[in-house]
ROTIMI-296333 format. One record per residue (C-alpha): x, y, z; residue in three letters; residue number from 1. Coordinates in Angstrom, 2 decimals. Layout:
BEGIN
        xx        yy        zz   resn   resi
         X         Y         Z    ALA    NUM
...
! end
This chain:
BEGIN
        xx        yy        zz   resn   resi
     20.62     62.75    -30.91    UNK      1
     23.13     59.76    -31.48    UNK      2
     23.12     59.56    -27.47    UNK      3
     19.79     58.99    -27.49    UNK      4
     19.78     56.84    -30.58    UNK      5
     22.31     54.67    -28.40    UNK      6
     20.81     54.35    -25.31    UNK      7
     17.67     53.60    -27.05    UNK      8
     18.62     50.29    -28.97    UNK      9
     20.16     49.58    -25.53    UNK     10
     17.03     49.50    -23.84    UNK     11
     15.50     47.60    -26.71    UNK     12
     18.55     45.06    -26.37    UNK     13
     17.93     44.94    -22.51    UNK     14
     14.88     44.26    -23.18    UNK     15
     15.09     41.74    -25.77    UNK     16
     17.35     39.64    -24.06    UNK     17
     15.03     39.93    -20.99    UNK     18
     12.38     38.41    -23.22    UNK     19
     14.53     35.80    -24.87    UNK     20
     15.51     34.23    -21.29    UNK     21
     13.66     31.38    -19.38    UNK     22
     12.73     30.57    -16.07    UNK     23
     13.63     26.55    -15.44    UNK     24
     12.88     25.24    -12.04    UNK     25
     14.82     22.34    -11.58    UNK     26
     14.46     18.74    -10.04    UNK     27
     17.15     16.59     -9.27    UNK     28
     16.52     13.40     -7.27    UNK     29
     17.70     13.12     -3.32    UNK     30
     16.80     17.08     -3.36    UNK     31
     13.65     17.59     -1.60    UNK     32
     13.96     21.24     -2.17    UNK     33
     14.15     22.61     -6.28    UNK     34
     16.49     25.04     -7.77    UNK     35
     15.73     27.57    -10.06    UNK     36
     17.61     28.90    -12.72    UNK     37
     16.88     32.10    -14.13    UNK     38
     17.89     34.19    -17.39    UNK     39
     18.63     31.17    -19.56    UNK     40
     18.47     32.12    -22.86    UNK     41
     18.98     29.03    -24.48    UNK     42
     19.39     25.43    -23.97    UNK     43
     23.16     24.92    -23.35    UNK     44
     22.81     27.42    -20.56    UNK     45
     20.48     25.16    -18.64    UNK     46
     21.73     21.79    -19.21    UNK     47
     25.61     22.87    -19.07    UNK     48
     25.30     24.20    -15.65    UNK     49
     28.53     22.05    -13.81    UNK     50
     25.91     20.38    -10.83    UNK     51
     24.15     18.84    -13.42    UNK     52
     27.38     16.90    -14.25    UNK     53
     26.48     13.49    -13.07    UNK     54
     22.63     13.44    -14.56    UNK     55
     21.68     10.45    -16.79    UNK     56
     20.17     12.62    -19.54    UNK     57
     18.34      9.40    -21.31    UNK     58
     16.17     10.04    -18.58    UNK     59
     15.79     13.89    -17.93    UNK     60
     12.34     15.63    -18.49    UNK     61
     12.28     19.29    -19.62    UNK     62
      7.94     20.59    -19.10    UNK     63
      7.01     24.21    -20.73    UNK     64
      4.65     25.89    -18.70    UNK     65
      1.75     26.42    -21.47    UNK     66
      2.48     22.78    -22.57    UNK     67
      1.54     21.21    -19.30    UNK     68
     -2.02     23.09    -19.22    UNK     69
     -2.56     20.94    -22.41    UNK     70
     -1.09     17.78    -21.66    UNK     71
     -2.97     17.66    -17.95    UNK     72
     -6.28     18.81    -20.11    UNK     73
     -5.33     15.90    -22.71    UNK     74
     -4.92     13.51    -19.68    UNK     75
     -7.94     14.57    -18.12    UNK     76
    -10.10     13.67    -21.52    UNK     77
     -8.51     10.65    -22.03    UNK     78
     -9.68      9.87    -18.40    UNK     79
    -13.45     10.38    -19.39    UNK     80
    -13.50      8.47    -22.39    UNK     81
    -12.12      5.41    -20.23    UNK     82
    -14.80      6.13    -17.92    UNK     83
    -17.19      6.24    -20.61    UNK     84
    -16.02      2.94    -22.35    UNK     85
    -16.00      1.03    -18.82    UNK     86
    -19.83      2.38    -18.48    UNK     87
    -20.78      0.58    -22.01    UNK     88
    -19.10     -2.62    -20.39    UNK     89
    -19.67     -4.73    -17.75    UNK     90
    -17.80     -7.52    -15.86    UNK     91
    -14.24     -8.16    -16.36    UNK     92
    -14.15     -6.02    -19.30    UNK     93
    -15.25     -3.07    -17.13    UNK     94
    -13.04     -3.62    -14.28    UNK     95
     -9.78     -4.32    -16.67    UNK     96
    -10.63     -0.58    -17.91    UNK     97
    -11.24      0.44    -14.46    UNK     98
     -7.34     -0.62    -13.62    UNK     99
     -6.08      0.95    -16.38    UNK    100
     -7.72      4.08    -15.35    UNK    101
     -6.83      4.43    -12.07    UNK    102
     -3.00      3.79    -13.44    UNK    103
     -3.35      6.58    -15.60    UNK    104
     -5.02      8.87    -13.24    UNK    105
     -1.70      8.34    -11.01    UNK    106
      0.33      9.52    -14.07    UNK    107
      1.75     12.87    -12.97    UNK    108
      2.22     14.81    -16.59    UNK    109
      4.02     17.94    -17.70    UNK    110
      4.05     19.61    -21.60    UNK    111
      7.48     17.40    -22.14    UNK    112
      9.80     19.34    -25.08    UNK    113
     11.34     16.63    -27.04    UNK    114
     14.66     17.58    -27.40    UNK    115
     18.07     15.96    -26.63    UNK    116
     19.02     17.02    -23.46    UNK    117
     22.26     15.70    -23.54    UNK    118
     24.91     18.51    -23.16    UNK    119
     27.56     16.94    -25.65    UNK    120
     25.23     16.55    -28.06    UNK    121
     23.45     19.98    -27.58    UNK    122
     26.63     21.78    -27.87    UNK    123
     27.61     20.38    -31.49    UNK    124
     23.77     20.41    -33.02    UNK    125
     23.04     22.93    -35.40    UNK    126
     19.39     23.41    -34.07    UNK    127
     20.07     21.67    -30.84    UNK    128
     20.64     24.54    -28.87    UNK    129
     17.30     26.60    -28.72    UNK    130
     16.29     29.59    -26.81    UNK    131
     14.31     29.45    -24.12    UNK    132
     12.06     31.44    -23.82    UNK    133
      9.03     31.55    -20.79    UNK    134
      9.00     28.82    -17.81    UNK    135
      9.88     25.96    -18.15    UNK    136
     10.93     22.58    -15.28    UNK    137
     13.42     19.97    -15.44    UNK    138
     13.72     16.70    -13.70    UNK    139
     17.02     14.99    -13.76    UNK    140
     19.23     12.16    -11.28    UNK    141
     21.17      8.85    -12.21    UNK    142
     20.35      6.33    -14.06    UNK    143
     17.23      4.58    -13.10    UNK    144
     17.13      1.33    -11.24    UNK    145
     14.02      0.20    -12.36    UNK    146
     11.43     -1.00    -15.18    UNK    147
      7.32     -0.11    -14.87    UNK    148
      5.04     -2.64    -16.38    UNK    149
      1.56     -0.86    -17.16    UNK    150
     -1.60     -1.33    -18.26    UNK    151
     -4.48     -4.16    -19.12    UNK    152
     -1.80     -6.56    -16.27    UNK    153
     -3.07     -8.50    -13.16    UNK    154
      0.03     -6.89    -11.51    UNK    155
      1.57     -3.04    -12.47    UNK    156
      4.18     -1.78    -11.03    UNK    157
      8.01     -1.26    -10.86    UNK    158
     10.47     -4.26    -11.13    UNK    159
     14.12     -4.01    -11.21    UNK    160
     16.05     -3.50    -14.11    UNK    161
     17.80     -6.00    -15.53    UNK    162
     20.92     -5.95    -18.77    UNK    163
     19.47     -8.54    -21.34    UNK    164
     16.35     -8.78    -20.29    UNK    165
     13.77     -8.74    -23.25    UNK    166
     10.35     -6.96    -22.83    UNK    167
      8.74    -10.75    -22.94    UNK    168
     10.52    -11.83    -19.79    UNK    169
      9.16     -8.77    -17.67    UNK    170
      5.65     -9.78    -18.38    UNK    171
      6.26    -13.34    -17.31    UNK    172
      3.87    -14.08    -14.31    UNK    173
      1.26    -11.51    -15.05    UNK    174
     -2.18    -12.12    -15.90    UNK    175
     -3.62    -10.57    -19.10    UNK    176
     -6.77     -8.57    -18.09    UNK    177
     -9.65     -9.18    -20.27    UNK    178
     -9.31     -7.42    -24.08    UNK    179
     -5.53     -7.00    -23.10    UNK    180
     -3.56     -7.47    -26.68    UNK    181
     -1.48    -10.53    -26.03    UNK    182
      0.57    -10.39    -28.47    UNK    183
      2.50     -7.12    -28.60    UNK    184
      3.31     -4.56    -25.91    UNK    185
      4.69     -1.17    -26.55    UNK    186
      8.28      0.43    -24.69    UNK    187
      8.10      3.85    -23.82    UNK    188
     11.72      5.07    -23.44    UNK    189
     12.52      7.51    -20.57    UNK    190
     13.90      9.39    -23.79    UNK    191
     10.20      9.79    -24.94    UNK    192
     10.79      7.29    -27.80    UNK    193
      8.36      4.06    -27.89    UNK    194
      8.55      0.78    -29.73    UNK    195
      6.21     -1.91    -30.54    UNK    196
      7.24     -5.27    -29.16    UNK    197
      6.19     -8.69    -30.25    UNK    198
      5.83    -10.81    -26.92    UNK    199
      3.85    -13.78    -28.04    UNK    200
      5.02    -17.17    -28.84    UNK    201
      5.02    -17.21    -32.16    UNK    202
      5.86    -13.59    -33.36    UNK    203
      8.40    -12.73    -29.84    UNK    204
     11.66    -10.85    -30.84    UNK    205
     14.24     -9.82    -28.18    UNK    206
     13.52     -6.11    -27.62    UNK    207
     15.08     -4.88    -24.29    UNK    208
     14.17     -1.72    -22.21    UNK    209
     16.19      0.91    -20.84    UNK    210
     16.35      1.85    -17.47    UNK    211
     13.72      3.77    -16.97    UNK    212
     11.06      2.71    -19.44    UNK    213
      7.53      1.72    -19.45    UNK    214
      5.90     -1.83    -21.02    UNK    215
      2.46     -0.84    -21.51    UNK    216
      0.03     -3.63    -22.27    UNK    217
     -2.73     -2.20    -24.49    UNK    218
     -6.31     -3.08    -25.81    UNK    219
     -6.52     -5.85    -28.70    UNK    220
     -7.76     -4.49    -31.37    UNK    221
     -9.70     -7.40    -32.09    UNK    222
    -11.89     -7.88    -28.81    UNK    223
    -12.74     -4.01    -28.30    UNK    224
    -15.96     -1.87    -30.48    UNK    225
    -15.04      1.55    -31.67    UNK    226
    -11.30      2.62    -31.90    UNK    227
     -8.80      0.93    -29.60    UNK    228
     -5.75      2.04    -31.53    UNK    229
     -6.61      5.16    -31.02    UNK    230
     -7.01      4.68    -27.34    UNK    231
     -3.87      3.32    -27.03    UNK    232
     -1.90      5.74    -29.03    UNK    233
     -3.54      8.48    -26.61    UNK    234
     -2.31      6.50    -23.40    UNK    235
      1.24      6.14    -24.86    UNK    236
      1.37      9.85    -25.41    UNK    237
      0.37     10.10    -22.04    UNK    238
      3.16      7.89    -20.83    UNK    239
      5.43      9.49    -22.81    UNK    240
      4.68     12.78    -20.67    UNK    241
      5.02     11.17    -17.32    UNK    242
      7.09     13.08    -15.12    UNK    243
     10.53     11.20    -13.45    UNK    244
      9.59      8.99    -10.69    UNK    245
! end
């Protein structure tokens, strides 16, 4: 009877543990080909592995399965209420919400967990080290070279990064679309953190990017009907899901 006992809270442990593990399929730039990782059962296990020595963690993306269904279904809505907001326009003001769509339909998402992925800091945090549990992907590679400017711009894209270099002196050169909000422009870290930056004349404060981040230029909230705060707080969520270029 003990015997039995025994071996049965051993299967149940077997079992447990083979529930408590995750799948992580990772991503690591100049690799065209992905690794996978299997029975991680919590964080550590993942981000501790010794070839992911040399990653720049700022900038590393962990994406739960179940969590990427919703932010792609998110993305997708957002999508169709741009569309439907550039039908009640015409004009400039329609094609300035026609760019910003098509930048946002480029956005490659994933259900981003916002957690430090830094292994240091993962290894001394009381709740810093969860399980994992289901699949899950990370992206991960150097420090980034670059800076994207997005949104209501004549000209989005990439630009190199530059130390000292205030959000203000990126958008120098570009053309405000029509109902872009000139005065402020938000960061999105490559961390998942964003900021609100004063970039006009007479409220500019020297706010500098990381490597890595986004300078989204929103709608005013002044020149657009219905709820354009809301819009942009759905786009920087968006952002803030992007997958790793």
């Amino acid at each position: 009877m003990m015997k039995r006992t025994i071996s049965a809270l051993a299967l149940a442990f077997v079992a447990s543990s083979a529930f408590a593990s995750g799948t992580v399929t990772v991503f690591t730039q100049g690799n065209s080909e992905p690794k996978t990782l299997t029975d991680a059962e919590r964080l550590l296990d993942l981000v501790g592995q010794p070839r992911l020595a040399t990653s720049w963690w700022p900038a590393a993306v962990i994406g739960e399965e179940q969590a990427t269904v919703t932010a792609r279904q998110q993305q997708q809505e957002l999508l169709g209420r741009l569309a439907a907001l550039s039908a009640e326009e015409d004009g400039d003001a329609a094609a300035a919400i026609n760019t910003l769509r098509r930048q946002i339909q480029a956005v490659k998402v994933t259900g981003r967990q916002f957690v430090n992925l830094d292994p240091d800091v993962v290894r001394v945090s009381e709740r810093g080290n969860p399980p994992l549990q289901g699949h899950y992907t990370l992206w991960v590679g150097p420090q980034p070279t670059q800076v994207t400017l997005f949104g209501l711009i004549s000209r989005p894209g990439s630009q190199p990064f530059v130390p000292g270099r205030d959000v203000a002196s990126y958008l120098e050169g570009q053309r405000l679309l029509c109902g872009a909000d000139r005065s402020y422009a938000w960061v999105v870290y490559p961390d998942g953190r964003s900021q609100k930056a004063p970039v006009a004349y007479w409220n500019k404060r020297h706010i500098e990017p990381m490597p890595g981040s986004i300078i989204f230029v929103g709608f005013a909230d002044s020149l657009w009907r219905g709820t354009p705060e809301a819009m942009n707080a759905d786009i920087l969520h968006t952002l803030t899901q992007r997958i790793p270029e």
